[in-house]
Every structure is written in C-alpha cells, then in structure tokens.
N, C-alpha and C positions, 0 to 999 in steps of 0.2 A: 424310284426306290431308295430309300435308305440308306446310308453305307453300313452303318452297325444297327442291331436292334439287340436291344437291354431284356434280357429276361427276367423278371423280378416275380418270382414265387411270394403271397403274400397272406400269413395266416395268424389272427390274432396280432396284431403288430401297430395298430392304433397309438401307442403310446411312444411309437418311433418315426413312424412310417411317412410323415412329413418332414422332417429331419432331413429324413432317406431322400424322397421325391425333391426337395429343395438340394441337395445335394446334386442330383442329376439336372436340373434346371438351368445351375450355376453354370455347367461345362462349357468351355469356350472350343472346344468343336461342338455345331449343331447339325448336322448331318443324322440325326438317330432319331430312333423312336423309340419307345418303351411298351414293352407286354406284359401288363400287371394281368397276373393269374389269383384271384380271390379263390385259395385252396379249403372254403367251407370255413371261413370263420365267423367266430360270434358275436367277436364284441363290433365297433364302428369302423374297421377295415375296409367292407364292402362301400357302404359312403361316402367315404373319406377318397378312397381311390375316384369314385364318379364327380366328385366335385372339383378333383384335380385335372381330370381326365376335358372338366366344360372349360376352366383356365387354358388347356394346355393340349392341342389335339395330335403332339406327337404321341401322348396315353392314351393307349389302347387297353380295355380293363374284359375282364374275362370272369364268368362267376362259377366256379364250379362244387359238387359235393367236396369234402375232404378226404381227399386218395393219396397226399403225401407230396414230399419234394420232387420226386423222380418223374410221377405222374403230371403234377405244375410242370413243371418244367417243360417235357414231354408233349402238354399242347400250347403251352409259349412260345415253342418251337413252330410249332405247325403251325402260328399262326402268321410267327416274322419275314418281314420282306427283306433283309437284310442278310447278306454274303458275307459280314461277319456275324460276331455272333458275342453278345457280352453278358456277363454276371454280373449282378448286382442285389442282396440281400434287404429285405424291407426293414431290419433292422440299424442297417450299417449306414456309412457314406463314406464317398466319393470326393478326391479331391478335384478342386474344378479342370485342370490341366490333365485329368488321368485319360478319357479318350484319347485329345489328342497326341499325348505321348504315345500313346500305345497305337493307334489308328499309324501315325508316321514310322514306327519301328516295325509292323508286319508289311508297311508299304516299301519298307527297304530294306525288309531281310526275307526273300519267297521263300527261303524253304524254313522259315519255323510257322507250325500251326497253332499254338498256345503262347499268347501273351502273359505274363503277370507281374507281379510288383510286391512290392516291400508293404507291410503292414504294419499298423499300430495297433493296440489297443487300448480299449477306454470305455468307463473312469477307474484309473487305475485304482479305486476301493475296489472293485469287485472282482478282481482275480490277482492270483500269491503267485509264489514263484513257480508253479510248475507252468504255468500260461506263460510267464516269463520268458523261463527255459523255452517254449515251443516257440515260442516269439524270435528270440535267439536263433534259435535253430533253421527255422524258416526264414529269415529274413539272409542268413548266410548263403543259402545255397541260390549259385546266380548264375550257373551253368546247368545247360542239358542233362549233361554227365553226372553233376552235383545231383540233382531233383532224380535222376531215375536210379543212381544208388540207394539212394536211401527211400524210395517209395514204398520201402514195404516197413516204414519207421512207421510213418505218419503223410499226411498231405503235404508232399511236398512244395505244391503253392495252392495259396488259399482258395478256396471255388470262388469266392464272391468277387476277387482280381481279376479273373481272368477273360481277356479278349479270345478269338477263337475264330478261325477260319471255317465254313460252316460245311464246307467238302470233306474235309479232314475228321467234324465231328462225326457227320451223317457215315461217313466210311467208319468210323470206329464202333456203331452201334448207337451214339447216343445216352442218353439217359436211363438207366435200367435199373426198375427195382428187385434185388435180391435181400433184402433183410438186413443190407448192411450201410455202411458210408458209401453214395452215389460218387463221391468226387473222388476219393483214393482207386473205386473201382475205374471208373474213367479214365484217370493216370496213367494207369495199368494197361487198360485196353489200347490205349493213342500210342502209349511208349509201346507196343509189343507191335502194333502196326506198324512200325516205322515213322510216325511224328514225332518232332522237335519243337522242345519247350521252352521257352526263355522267360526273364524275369528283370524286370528295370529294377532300377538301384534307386531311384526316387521312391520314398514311403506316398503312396497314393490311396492308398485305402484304408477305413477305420473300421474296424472290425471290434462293432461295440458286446460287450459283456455284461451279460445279465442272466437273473435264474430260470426265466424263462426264453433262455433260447435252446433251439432245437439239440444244438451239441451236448448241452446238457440234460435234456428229460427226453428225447427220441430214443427208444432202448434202439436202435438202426446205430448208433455211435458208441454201444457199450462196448466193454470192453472183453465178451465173450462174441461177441459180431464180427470187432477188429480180428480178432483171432482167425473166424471162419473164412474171413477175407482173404487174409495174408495164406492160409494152411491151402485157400481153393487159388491159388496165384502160385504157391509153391507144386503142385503138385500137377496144374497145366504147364509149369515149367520147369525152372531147374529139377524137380524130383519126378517128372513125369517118367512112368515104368522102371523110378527106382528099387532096388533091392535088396541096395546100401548104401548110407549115408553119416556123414559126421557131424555132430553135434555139438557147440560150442560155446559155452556159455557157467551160468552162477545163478545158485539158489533156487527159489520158488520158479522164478520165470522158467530158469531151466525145464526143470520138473514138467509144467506145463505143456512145455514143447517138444517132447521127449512123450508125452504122453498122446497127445494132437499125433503127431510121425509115425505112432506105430503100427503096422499094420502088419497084417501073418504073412509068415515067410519074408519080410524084412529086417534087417539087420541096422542098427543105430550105436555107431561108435562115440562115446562122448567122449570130451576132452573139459577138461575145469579150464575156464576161463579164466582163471585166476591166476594161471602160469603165464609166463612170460610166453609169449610163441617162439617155437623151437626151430632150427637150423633146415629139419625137415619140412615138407609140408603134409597135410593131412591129407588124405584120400578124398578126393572130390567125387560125387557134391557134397557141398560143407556149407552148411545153419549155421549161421554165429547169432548168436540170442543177447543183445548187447544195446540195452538202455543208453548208456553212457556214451556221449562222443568222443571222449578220448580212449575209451575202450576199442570203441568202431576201427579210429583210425591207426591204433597202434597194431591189429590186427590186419586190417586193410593191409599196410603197409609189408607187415610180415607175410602174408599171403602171395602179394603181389610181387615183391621181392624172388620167392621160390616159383613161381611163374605161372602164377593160377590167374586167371583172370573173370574178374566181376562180373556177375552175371552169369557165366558159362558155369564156372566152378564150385563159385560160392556168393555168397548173400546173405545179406543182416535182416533179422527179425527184430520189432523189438516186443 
C-alpha cells in the first residue's frame, strides 16, 4: 500500500493540468499514488489524465458525471489505499520536496492530523491586492491556535497544501456537500473534534490564479455562502441556545451581521468597533465583525486581557 495517496479532483483543467501532474512526478518522496477524479469535463482532461495514467501507473483516473468538488473528492477517497491522505489541485503545483517534508513532520509530531504549508501565488498579473492581503494573512498563521482563531475569517490553510491523516478525516465526516466552501467547513468540523493543525514555514505549494478557477465562478465560494457558513458554525457553537449576544464591529459588514443574528426573542447588544475597547468587557458571547487584522488583534487583546477567552466567549467574523 502507499503511504500517501493524492486526491486530485479534475474538471476542465487541460490547459494546466500537466503542469499539475509534472509537478507531482518531480517529488522526491515516491511512496504515493495519485487519484485523478475526471469530475464530467469537456474539454481534453479526460485524455490527457489516461495518457498520463499509461506513463505513470502510480495514476489511478476515475471518470465520473459532474457532481462537484465535494462529491470528486468523496470517491477519490473510496478509492485510496493510503493512511494518509493529500490535496492536490489540477490547476496548481507542488514543490518537489513538499511530501516529503510533510510525510517526515506527521511522522514525528502523532498528535497533529492536518499538515500544510506556506503558499505562493501565480502569475502575479492575475490577482491585486486583496489575494495579497489573503496571501499575507495565510501564510502568517503557523500555529494550531493561529489557524482555528481565525477559521471563521477565511481558510486558514489552503485545501490544496494539505497532508492528512485518513482516521482523523474519516472520524470528522469527510467531505460534505452543503452549498458552501468544502474546506473552511472541514476546518471546522476537524477543529471541533479535537484535531490539530500545523503548517510548515517552507512555501511549498503554488496556488495558481486564473478566471476560471473554481474560487472564482463556483457561486459554493460567494460571498452570501461564506456567510451561511460562518452564521451555521456560530449558532452550533458559540451562540448555540443563545438569547443574548454582543455585537461588535463597523459599517455595512456590521449591518449584515446584525441582520444574519437575529432571531425572535433574542436580544443583540452592538458596540461600534470604532472605539477603542474599554476597561470593561462586554457580555459574552461576543461577534467581533473585523475585516482588518489589526483591528482583530487590538480587540483580541482587550478582550483577553478582561478575561474572556477565544472561543468560549467570543469570536471574529469577517
């Protein structure tokens, strides 16, 4: 058997997707296989995987209607022999050393179940500064603690980075479609079970940008989905059978989320985020609705200071 096998969901992606495959080829761990999932595309994907697949008989190719990442995924799973368990995107690549850095860091840290790493992206024409910003953002957070505060921002590590222990996935549910982003739901679910997340400091993955990728034109990544995401995460948790809560934040977003929270016979104390945090602390549970990292942490700070603690008390939306 294997030690890792590659899930690689593959739809329309012809115009990358040897890149991709050359990419995993290079890796100087060879220990793995690969489970290309042909998710019903149209143009030369389906091909292109079998011709790879007569080269290279770690590819395993799989042809199915178009039912989505969740669903790919889902029987790339069922079909691996491998006890770990890795991502890999038919757009992106891999740098050659990222298994086995990562294969050697879950073989000598047992209790973390998610691997990942530092990413780039590319070609830098095709995304401005808010991809920057996420870039930034992401490639900072290098602890457990770091990645599950802020899960409910954004993907705390990228889906296509990450290694995975396949006990840990199968126990958290797996891949599930609900309408929204598969891999911030995943985060969620691993982090609430008790898994631990890690992230190497080596930039090992290329996480290329273009107009047709999924993050872009899948409405499962809009930004009314994110929404239902985070509102169905707050409400099995921090706000579960609340019937009061504080609100904390600025402008539109505010508004938003203020509107999302309310429900009959609940009570929503807002506070302007605008003010400096005060001496008191607010009544938990407590929303801070906060785009901005320095906003995050100067609140953070003041929160945790008056002795409320992350998670139990309160939590950042963004």
């Amino acid at each position: 058997m294997p030690a890792i096998s590659v899930l690689l969901p593959v739809r329309d992606a012809a115009p990358w997707l040897g890149a991709s495959l050359a990419s995993l080829a290079r890796q100087t761990f060879r220990d793995f296989e690969v489970i290309a999932v042909d998710d019903g595309s149209r143009d030369d994907s389906g091909p292109l995987l079998e011709r790879w697949a007569r080269r290279d008989p770690r590819l395993r190719v799989a042809h199915t209607p178009a039912r989505g990442l969740p669903a790919a995924l889902t029987t790339a799973l069922g079909l691996a022999r491998g006890r770990l368990i890795a991502r890999h995107d038919a757009d992106d690549l891999s740098h050659r050393r990222r298994f086995a850095l990562q294969h050697a860091f879950l073989a000598a840290h047992r209790g973390v179940a998610v691997v990942g790493c530092r990413v780039r992206l590319f070609p830098a024409a095709a995304f401005g500064d808010g991809m920057r910003r996420w870039a930034r953002w992401h490639n900072g957070l290098m602890t457990h603690e770091a990645m599950a505060r802020e899960a409910l921002i954004d993907s705390p590590l990228a889906h296509g980075t990450a290694l995975m222990r396949r006990p840990a996935l199968e126990r958290a549910g797996g891949w599930i479609e609900r309408g929204w982003a598969e891999d911030v739901d995943l985060w969620l679910r691993l982090i609430a079970d008790g898994a631990r997340l890690a992230k190497l400091r080596q930039t090992l993955y290329g996480w290329r940008q273009h107009p047709a990728s999924a993050t872009r034109r899948d409405p499962r990544y809009g930004r009314d989905r994110f929404l239902a995401l985070r509102l169905a995460a707050l409400e099995a948790g921090l706000l579960a059978g609340a019937e009061r809560l504080t609100l904390v934040g600025v402008g539109a977003s505010l508004a938003v989320w203020r509107a999302a929270l309310t429900r009959p016979g609940r009570r929503i104390d807002v506070i302007d985020g605008r003010m400096r945090p005060g001496h008191a602390a607010p009544a938990p549970p407590v929303v801070l609705v906060f785009g901005a990292p320095a906003a995050r942490e100067r609140w953070r700070a003041a929160l945790t200071a008056n002795g409320l603690s992350e998670g139990d008390a309160f939590v950042f939306v963004a």
